[in-house]
C-alpha positions as a Python dict, from the first residue, in 0.01 Angstrom:
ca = {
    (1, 'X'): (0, 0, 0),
    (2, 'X'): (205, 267, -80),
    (3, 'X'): (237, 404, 295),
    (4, 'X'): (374, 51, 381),
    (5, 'X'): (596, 70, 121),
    (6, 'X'): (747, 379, 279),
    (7, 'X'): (748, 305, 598),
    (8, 'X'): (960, -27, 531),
    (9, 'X'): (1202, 174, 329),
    (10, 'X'): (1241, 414, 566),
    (11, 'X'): (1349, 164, 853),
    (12, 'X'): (1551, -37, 617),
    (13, 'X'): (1734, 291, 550),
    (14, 'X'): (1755, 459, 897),
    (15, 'X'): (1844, 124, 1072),
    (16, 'X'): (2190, 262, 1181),
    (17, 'X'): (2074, 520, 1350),
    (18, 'X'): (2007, 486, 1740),
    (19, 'X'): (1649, 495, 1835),
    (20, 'X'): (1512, 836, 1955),
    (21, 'X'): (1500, 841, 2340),
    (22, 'X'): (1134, 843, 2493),
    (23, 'X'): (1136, 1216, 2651),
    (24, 'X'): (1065, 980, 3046),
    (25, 'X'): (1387, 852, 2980),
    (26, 'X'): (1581, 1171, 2904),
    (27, 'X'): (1402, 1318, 3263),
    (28, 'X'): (1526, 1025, 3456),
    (29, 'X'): (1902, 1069, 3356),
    (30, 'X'): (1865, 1431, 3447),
    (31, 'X'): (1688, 1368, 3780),
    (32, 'X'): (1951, 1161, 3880),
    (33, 'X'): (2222, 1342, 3813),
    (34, 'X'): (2071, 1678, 3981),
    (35, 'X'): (1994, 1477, 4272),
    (36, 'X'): (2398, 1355, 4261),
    (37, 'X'): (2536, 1698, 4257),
    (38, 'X'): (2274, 1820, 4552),
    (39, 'X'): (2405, 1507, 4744),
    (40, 'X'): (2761, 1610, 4720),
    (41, 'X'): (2675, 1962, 4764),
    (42, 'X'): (2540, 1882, 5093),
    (43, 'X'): (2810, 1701, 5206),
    (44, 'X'): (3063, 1967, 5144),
    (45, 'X'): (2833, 2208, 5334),
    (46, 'X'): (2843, 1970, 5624),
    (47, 'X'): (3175, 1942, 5605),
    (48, 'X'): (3283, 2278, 5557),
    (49, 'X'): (3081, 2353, 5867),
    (50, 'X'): (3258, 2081, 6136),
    (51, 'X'): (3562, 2229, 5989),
    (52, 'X'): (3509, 2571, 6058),
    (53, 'X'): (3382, 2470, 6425),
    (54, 'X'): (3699, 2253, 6502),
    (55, 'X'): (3919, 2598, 6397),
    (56, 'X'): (3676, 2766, 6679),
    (57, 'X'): (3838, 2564, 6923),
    (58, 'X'): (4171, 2747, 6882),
    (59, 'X'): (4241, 3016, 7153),
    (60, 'X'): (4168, 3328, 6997),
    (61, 'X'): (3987, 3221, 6636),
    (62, 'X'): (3610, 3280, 6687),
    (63, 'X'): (3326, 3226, 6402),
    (64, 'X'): (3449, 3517, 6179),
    (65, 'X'): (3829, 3448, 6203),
    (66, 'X'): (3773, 3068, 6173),
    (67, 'X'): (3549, 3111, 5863),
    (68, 'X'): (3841, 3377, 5700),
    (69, 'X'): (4094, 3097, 5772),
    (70, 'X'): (3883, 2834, 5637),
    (71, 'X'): (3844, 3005, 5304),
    (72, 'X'): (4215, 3117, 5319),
    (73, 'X'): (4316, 2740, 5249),
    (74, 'X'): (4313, 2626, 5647),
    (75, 'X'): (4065, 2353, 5661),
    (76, 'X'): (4252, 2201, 5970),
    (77, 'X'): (4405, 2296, 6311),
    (78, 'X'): (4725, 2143, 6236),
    (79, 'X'): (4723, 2363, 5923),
    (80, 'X'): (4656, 2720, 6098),
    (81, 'X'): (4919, 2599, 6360),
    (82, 'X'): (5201, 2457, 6116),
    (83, 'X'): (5155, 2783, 5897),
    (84, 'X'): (5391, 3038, 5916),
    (85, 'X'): (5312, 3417, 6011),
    (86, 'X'): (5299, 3601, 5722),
    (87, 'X'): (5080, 3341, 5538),
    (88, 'X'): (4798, 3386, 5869),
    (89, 'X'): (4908, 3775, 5905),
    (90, 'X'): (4776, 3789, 5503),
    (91, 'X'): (4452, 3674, 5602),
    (92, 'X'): (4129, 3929, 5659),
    (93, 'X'): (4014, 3915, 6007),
    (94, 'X'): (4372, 3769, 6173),
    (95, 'X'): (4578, 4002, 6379),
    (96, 'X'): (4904, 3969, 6506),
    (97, 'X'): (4818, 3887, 6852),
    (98, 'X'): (4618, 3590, 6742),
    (99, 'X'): (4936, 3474, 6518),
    (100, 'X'): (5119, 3491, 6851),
    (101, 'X'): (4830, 3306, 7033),
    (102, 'X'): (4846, 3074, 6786),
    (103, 'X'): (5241, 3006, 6773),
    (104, 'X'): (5250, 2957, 7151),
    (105, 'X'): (5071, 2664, 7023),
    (106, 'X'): (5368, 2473, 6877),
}
């Protein structure tokens, strides 16, 4: 009698408070949001990589180069070609005869 007693009190008094989530529940949320962040992780990979190969196709840039330009803040063709010299020059891996490969360009 006593035990029911408590146990009504104790919900009459704690009825504000937001029922404990089942420990399931908690997992799902994080599941889904680690799966959200892989997803977009993956796509920027993908990305990243077609835009690295489309700077490849620029006389002179190779894998290495392309990559270093990428990184540098390039991410497009019209980019490395629109950029001026010393901004390319400052990147590791360009040389000055690519800059002037790549201003014939324009």
């Amino acid at each position: 009698m006593i035990s029911k007693f408590l146990s009504k009190l104790k919900s009459i008094l704690f009825k504000s408070e937001a029922p404990p989530e089942s420990p399931l529940k908690k997992e799902k949320k994080v599941t889904k949001s680690a799966k959200t962040s892989k997803t977009k992780t993956k796509t920027k990979t993908v990305n990243s990589k077609k835009n690295i190969e489309t700077l490849t196709t620029l006389p002179g840039v190779g894998a290495k180069s392309a990559k270093a330009l990428y990184e540098a803040g390039f991410k497009t063709t019209k980019a490395v070609i629109a950029a001026d010299e010393k901004d390319l020059l400052a990147v590791s891996g360009v040389g000055i005869n690519l800059v002037k490969k790549l201003k014939k360009l324009k």
